[in-house]
C-alpha positions in Angstrom: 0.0 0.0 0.0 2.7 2.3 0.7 4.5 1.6 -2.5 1.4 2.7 -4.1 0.8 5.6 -2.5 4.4 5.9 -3.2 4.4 6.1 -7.1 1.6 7.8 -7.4 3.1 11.0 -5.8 6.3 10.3 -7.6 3.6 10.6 -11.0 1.9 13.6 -10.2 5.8 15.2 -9.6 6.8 14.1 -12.6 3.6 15.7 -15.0 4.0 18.9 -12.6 7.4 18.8 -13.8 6.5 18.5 -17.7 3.7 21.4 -17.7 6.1 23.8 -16.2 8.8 22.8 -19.0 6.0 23.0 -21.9 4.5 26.2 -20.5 5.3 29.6 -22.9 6.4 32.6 -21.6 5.3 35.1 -24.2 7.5 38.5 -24.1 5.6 41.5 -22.6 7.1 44.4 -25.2 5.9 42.5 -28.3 6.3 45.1 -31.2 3.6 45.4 -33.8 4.7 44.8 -37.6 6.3 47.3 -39.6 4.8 47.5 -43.1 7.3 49.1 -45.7 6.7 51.3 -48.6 4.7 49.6 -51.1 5.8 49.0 -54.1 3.5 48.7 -57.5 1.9 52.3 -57.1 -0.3 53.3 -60.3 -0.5 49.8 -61.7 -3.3 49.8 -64.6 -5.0 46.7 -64.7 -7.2 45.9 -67.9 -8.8 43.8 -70.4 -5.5 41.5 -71.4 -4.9 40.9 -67.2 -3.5 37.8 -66.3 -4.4 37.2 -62.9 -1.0 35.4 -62.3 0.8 38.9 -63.6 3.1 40.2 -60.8 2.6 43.7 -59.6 4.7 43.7 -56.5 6.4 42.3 -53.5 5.1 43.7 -50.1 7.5 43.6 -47.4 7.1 44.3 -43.5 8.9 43.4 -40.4 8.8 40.2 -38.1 6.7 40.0 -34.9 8.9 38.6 -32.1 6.5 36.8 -29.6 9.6 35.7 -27.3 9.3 32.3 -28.7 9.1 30.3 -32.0 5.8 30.7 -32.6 3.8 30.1 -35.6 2.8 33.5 -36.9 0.2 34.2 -39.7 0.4 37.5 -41.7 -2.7 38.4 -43.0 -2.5 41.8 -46.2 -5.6 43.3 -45.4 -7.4 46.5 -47.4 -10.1 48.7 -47.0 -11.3 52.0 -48.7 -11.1 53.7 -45.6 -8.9 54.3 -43.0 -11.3 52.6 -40.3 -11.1 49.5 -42.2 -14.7 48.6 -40.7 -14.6 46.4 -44.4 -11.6 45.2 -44.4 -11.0 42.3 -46.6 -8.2 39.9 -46.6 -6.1 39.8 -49.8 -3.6 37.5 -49.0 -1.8 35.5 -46.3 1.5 33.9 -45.3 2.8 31.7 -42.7 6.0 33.2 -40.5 7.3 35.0 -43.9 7.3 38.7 -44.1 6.9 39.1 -47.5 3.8 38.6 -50.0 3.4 38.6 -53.8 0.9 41.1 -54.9 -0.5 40.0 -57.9 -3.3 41.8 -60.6 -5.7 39.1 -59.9 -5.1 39.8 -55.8 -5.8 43.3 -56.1 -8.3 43.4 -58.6 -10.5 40.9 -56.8 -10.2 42.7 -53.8 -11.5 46.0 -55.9 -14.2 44.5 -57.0 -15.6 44.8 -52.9 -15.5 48.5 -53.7 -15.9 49.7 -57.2 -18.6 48.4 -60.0 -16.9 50.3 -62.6 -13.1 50.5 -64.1 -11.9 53.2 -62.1 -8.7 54.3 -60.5 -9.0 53.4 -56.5 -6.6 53.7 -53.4 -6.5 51.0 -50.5 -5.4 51.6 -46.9 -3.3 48.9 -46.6 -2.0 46.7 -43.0 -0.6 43.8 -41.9 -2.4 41.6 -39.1 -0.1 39.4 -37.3 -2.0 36.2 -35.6 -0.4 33.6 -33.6 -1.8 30.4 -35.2 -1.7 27.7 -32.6 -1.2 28.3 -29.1 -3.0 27.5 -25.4 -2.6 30.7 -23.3 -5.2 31.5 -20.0 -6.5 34.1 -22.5 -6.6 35.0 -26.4 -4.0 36.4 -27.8 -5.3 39.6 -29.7 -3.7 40.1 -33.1 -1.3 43.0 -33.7 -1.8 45.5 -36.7 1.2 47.2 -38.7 1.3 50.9 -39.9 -1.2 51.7 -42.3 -0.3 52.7 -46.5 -1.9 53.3 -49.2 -1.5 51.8 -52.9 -3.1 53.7 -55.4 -4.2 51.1 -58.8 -6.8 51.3 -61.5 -8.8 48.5 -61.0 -10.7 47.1 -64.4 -14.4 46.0 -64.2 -16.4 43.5 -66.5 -18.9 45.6 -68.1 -22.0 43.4 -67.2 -23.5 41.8 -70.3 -28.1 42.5 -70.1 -29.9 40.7 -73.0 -31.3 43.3 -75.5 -34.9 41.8 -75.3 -37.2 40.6 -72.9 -40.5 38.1 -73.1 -43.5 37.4 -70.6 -45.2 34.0 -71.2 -48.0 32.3 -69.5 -51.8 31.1 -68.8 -52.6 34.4 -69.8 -49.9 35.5 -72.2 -49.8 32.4 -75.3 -50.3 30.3 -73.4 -47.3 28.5 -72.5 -46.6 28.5 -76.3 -43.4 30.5 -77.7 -45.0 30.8 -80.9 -48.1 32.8 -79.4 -48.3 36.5 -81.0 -50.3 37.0 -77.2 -46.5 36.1 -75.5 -45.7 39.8 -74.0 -42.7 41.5 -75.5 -41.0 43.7 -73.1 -40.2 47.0 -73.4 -36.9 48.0 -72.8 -36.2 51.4 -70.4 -34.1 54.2 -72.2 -30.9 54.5 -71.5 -31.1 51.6 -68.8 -29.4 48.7 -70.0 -30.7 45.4 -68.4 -34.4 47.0 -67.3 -37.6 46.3 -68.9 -41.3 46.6 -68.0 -44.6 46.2 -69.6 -48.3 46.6 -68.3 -50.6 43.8 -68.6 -54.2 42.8 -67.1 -53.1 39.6 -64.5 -55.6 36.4 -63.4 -54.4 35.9 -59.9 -54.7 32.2 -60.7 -52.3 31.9 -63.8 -48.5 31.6 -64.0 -46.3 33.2 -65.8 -42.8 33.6 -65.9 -40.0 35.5 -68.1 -37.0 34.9 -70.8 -34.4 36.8 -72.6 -35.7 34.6 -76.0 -38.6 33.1 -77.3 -37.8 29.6 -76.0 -37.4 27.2 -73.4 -33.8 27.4 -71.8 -33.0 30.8 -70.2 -36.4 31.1 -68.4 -37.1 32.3 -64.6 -39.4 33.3 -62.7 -37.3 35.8 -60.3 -34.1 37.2 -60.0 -32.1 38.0 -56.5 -35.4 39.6 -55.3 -39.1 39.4 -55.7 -41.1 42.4 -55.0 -45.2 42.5 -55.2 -45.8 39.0 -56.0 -45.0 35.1 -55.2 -43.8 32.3 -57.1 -45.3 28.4 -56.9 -44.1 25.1 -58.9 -41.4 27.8 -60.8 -44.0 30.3 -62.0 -45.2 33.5 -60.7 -48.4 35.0 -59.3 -50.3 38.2 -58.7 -52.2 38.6 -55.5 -55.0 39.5 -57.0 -56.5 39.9 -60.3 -55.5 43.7 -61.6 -54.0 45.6 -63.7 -50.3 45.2 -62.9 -46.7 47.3 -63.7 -44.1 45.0 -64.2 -40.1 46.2 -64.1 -37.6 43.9 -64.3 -33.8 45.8 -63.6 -31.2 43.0 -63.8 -28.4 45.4 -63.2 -30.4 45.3 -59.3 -31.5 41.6 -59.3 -34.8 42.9 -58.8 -38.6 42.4 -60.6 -40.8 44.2 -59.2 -44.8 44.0 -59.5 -47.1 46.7 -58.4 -50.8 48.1 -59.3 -50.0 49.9 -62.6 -49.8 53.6 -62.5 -50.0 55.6 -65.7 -50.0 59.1 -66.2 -50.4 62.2 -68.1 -48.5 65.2 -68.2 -47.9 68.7 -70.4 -50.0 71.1 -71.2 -53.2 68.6 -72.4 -53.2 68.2 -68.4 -52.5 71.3 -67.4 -48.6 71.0 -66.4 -44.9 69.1 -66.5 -45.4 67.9 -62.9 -44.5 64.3 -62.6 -47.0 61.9 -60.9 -50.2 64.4 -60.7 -52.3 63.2 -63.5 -53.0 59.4 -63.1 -54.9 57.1 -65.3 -58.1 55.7 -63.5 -58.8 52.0 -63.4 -61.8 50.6 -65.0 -61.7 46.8 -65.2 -58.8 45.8 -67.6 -58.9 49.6 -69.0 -57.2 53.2 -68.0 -58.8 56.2 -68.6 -58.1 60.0 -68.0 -59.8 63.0 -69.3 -57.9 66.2 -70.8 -58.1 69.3 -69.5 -56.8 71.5 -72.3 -55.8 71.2 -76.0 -51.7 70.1 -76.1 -49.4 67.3 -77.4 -50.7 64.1 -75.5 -47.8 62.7 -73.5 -47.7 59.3 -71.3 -46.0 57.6 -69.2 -45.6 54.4 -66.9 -44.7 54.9 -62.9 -42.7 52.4 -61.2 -41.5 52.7 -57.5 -38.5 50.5 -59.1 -37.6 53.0 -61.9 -34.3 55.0 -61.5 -34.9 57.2 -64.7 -36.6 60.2 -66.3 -40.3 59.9 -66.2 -39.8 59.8 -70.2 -37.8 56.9 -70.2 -41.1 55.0 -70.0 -43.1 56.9 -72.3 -45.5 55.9 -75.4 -48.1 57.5 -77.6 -51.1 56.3 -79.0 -51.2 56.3 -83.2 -53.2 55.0 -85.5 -55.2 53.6 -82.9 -51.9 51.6 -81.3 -49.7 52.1 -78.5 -46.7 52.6 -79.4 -44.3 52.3 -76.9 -40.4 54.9 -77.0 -38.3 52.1 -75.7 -34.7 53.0 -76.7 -36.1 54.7 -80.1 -35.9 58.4 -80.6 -38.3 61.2 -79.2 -41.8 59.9 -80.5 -44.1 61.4 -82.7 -46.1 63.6 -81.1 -50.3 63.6 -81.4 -52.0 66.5 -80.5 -55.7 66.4 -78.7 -58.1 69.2 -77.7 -59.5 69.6 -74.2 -62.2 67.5 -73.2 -60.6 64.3 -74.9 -61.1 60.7 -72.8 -57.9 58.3 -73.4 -58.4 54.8 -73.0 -55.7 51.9 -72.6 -55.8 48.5 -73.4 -52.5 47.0 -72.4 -53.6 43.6 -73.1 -54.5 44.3 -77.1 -52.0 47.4 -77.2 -54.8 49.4 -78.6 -55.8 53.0 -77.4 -58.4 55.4 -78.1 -59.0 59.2 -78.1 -62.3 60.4 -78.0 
């Protein structure tokens, strides 16, 4: 019994005696890395990049810790001092220097800037210990800040030039259908499109940039106004709705249709003061005054000119601007009722 007792002290003395050996003793002064000048300054990156190209070599100074620790150096920039969106670039593992290359820093643009455009990053270096036990965490330590001036290059974004709406209501389901709902695309917005249409709350429909199976969907990053079933989407209700689809924002958005009049047939140029009235699957307004009759489409979604959504009734048709010229204009005397009939694209003055 009392060799037992024995060995087991002579145990617990020897493990005592490992964990002091094993335990760190980290230095108290630890210096912060020093990140040198930075090399590469007004680099142009463009169409012909190579990500692999070389731009620099960023260099900064080693973090004692008072031991051999494992140390990871992380580049991090931001577009603002603060660096409250800092994003790592780059790391290494107990080396002071990293390659810079065009596909590092034009990747890391692309957090910032949605255009080719000349940008500047704060730059700094984080120093982390990788691998350690301490009683507490060890808070990483942040160089000097610089800045690196570059031109970054964006991908223009590539929108399809036309737009369709098919559906119970619109052909269908057929692509051959002269009732499938071509789109009209907003001036000067490349990737937006809208159209006005009567909806059935109970029929599908859904959208593609061609008159075929393939490239169809039924929503984009986000779905405003209405909800989607079995792939296709709905209206709440039956109505007369405004559809915009902007795939520069990922959104489509569906809302009650608001048409208006403006210019002197309705008395002035302010926007949004003389709306169409809803009668079934028809709009109607009244003239107030003899003028050129000028019309429009309102969308909470729009980002353009009222004008940018325009269209005229001739010959009986609507005939919708799109990215054509400034319409023909058709002038009306005062008392004269308009009436639109999305769904056939025929309008009436009387």
């Amino acid at each position: 019994m009392r060799n037992t007792i024995l060995w087991s002290l002579l145990l617990v003395a020897f493990f005592i005696g490992c964990d002091d050996e094993d335990q760190v003793i980290m230095k108290s002064d630890i210096s912060a890395p020093v990140l040198q000048e930075l090399s590469g300054q007004g680099y142009v990156v463009d169409e012909n990049m190579n990500a692999d190209d070389s731009v620099a070599q960023w260099q900064w100074t080693a973090v004692d810790y008072g031991y051999s620790a494992a140390i990871n150096y992380a580049v991090e920039v931001d577009v603002s001092e603060s660096f409250e969106n800092a994003v790592e670039i780059t790391s290494v593992n107990g080396d002071t220097t990293a390659l810079i290359t065009a596909g590092i820093i034009n990747d890391a643009a692309a957090n910032f800037v949605t255009e080719t455009s000349e940008i500047t990053f704060y730059v700094r270096i984080k120093a982390s210990i990788n691998s350690i036990s301490f009683d507490s965490p060890v808070e990483p330590l942040y160089s000097n800040v610089k800045e690196f001036t570059f031109t970054a290059y964006v991908v223009p974004p590539e929108y399809p030039e036309t737009m369709y709406m098919i559906g119970t209501d619109f052909g269908g389901w057929d692509w051959n259908s002269e009732e499938v709902v071509e789109m009209t695309p907003v001036y000067g917005v490349e990737g937006a499109f809208w159209c006005i249409r009567y909806f059935n709350a109970a029929n599908g429909f859904k959208w593609s940039p061609s008159r075929a199976w393939g490239e169809d969907f039924f929503m984009l990053d986000e779905a405003i106004g209405y909800t989607e079933s079995d792939g296709n989407a709905f209206v709440p209700e039956d109505g007369i709705y405004m559809v915009y689809i902007d795939m520069a924002a990922g959104t489509i958005t569906i809302e009650p249709a608001q048409v208006y009049g403006i210019g002197d047939c309705f008395g002035s140029w302010d926007t949004e003061t003389y709306p169409f009235t809803v009668s079934g699957d028809k709009m109607t307004i009244t003239t107030t005054a003899t003028g050129e009759l000028r019309m429009y489409a309102g969308s909470s979604a729009a980002t353009s000119d009222w004008w940018t959504r325009e269209f005229i009734i001739l010959d009986g048709e609507i005939v919708y601007r799109g990215t054509g010229p400034d319409q023909e204009r058709v002038t009306v005397e005062a008392g004269s009722v308009i009436t639109l009939d999305f769904n056939a694209g025929t309008g009436t003055i009387e």
